[in-house]
Structures are given as structure tokens and as C-alpha cells.
C-alpha positions as CSV (number, residue, x, y, z in Angstrom):
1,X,4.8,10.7,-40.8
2,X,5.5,14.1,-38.7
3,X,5.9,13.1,-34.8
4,X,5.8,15.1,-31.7
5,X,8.5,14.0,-29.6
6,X,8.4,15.1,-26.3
7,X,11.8,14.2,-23.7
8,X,13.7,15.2,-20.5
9,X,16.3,13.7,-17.5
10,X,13.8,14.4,-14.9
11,X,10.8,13.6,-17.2
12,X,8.3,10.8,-15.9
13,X,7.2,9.9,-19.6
14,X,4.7,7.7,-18.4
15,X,2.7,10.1,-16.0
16,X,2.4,12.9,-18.1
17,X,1.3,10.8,-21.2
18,X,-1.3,9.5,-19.4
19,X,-2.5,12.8,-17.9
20,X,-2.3,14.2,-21.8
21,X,-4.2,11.7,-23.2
22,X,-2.2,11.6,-25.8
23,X,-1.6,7.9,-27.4
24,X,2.2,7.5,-28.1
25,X,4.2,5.7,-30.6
26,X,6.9,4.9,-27.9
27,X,7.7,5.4,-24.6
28,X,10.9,5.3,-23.7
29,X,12.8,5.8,-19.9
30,X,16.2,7.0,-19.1
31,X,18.7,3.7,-18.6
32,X,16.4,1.8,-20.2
33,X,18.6,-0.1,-23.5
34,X,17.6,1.2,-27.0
35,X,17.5,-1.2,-30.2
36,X,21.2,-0.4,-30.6
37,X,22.3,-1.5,-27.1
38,X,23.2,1.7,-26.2
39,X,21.0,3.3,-23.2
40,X,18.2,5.9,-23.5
41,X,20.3,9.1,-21.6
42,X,16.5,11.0,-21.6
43,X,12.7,9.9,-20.7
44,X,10.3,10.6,-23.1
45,X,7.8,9.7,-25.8
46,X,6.9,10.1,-29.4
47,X,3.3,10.8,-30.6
48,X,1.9,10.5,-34.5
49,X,0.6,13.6,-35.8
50,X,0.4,12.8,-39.7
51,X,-0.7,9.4,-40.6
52,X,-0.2,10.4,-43.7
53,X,2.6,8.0,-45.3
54,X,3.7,10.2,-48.3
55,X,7.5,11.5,-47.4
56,X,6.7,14.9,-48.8
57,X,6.6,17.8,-45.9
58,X,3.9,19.6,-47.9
59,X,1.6,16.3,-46.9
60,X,2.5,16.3,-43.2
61,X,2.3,20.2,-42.7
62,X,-1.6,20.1,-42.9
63,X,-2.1,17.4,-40.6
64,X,0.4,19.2,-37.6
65,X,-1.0,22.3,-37.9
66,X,-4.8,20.2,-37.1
67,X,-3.2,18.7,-34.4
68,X,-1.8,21.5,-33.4
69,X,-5.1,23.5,-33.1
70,X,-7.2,20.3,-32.3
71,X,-4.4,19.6,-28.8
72,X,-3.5,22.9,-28.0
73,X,-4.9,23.0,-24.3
74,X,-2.8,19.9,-23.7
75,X,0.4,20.6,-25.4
76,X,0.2,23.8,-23.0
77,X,-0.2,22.0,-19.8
78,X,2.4,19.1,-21.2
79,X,5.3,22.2,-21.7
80,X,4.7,23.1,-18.1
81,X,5.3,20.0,-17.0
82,X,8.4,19.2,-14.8
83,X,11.4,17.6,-16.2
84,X,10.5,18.7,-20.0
85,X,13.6,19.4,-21.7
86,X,12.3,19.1,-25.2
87,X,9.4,19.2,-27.1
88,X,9.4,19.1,-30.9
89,X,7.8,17.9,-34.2
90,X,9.9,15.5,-36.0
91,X,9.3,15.8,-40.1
92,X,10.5,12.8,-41.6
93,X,11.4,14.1,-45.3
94,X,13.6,11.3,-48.0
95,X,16.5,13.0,-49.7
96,X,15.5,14.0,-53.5
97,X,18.9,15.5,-53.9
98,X,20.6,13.2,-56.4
99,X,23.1,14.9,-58.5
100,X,21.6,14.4,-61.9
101,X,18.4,16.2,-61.7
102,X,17.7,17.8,-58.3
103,X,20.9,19.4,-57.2
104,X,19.3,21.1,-54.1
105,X,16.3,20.3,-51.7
106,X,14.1,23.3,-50.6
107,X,11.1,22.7,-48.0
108,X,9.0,25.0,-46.4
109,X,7.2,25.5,-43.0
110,X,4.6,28.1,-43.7
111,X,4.1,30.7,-40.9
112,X,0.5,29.3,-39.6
113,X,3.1,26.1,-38.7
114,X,5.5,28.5,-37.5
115,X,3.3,30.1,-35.2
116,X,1.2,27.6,-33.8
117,X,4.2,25.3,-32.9
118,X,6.4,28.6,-31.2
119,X,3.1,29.8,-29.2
120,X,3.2,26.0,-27.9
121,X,7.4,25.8,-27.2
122,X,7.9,23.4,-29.9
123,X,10.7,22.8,-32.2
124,X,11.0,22.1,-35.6
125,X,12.7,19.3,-37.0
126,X,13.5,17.9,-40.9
127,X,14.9,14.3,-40.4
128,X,16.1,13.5,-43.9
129,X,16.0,9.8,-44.8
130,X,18.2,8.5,-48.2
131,X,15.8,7.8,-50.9
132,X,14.9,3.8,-51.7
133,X,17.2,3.2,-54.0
134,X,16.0,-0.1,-55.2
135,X,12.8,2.3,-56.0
136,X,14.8,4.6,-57.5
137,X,16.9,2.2,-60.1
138,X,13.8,0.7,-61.1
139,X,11.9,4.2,-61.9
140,X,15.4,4.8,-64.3
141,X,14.8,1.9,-66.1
């Protein structure tokens, strides 16, 4: 499920999500502790843009570039807001390279995606998770 993630030192996460209207995922504030004890070093939150479950980037793509078009007037305003360090969407992809049949992973961003998201300031950003390999042992079998 692609994400917009949106962070920064000076950021004030809270005020600028609710000026956006966006709904987010998380919110998260600088010092606050993070599920690994460790401390947030940024403000910020993370936004769904596919809700489509499916791990393939050809499934997310569609969906960001909608959302994309459909908050474009609002992403603008959000980049110009103070204490933005970062803004980006976040493709969660699973790791098909296994060493027996797929011995390299290709995916694609196609240039309407490109666009869109450079016009706006936003990075691009594969997050590749290991495969379920319980899943995967019993699809051998």
C-alpha cells in the first residue's frame, strides 16, 4: 500500500495535517519514542494513497497517480509549508528475487508518476519487504 510520508525538525505535523485535510496513518513528533524505543529525530506523518493490498507496484501506481491529480492543490500548499524537509511516496514492494527462478527484480514508475510527483516536490521511494516465506514453502510444495 503506497504512502505519502511527509517529515521535518521544524515541522508541526499536527497543524499542517489538519489544515490539509488529509487523514493520516500516523502522526508522529520529534522526541516522541518509536516502537523500538529509540526516539522519532523528525515530525511528521504518513498518509494511504493505495488501499490496494496487492505488493505489486503496477497495482499501487494507478491509485498515486489519482491521488496525485485528485490532491494536487493541497500537496502544493503542504510543500510550502514551514519546517518540511521531506515529502515522498513510499512503495512498499516484497522481494521476488529468489535465486532459483527470478534472478533479478525490475519495476517501473511510468513518466505520468514521474511527473506528477516532481511538479509536486515529491520523492520516490521502493521499500522492499522479504517475501512470506511460510507462503512461499507451501506454493513449492
Amino acid at each position: 500500500m503506497c504512502v505519502l510520508r511527509v517529515t521535518g525538525k521544524g515541522f508541526d505535523a499536527d497543524l499542517h495535517l489538519a489544515q490539509s485535510g488529509l487523514t493520516a496513518n500516523k502522526v508522529f513528533r520529534a522526541g516522541e519514542y518509536r516502537s523500538d524505543g529509540k526516539r522519532y529525530a523528525v515530525s511528521g506523518f504518513g498518509v494511504d494513497v493505495s488501499r490496494h493490498p496487492g505488493p505489486m507496484l503496477s497495482d499501487q501506481v494507478p491509485d498515486a497517480i489519482a491521488f496525485l491529480k485528485q490532491h494536487d492543490e493541497v500537496l502544493t500548499k503542504l510543500r510550502s509549508a514551514p519546517g518540511i524537509d521531506d515529502m515522498r511516496l513510499d512503495f512498499p514492494v516484497d522481494l521476488r528475487i529468489d535465486r532459483r527462478k527470478v534472478m533479478a527484480q525490475f519495476d517501473y514508475f511510468p513518466p505520468e508518476l514521474v511527473a506528477r510527483a516532481g511538479a509536486l516536490g515529491l520523492g520516490l521511494e521502493i521499500s522492499l519487504y522479504p517475501p512470506d516465506l511460510e507462503e512461499l514453502a507451501r506454493v513449492e510444495k
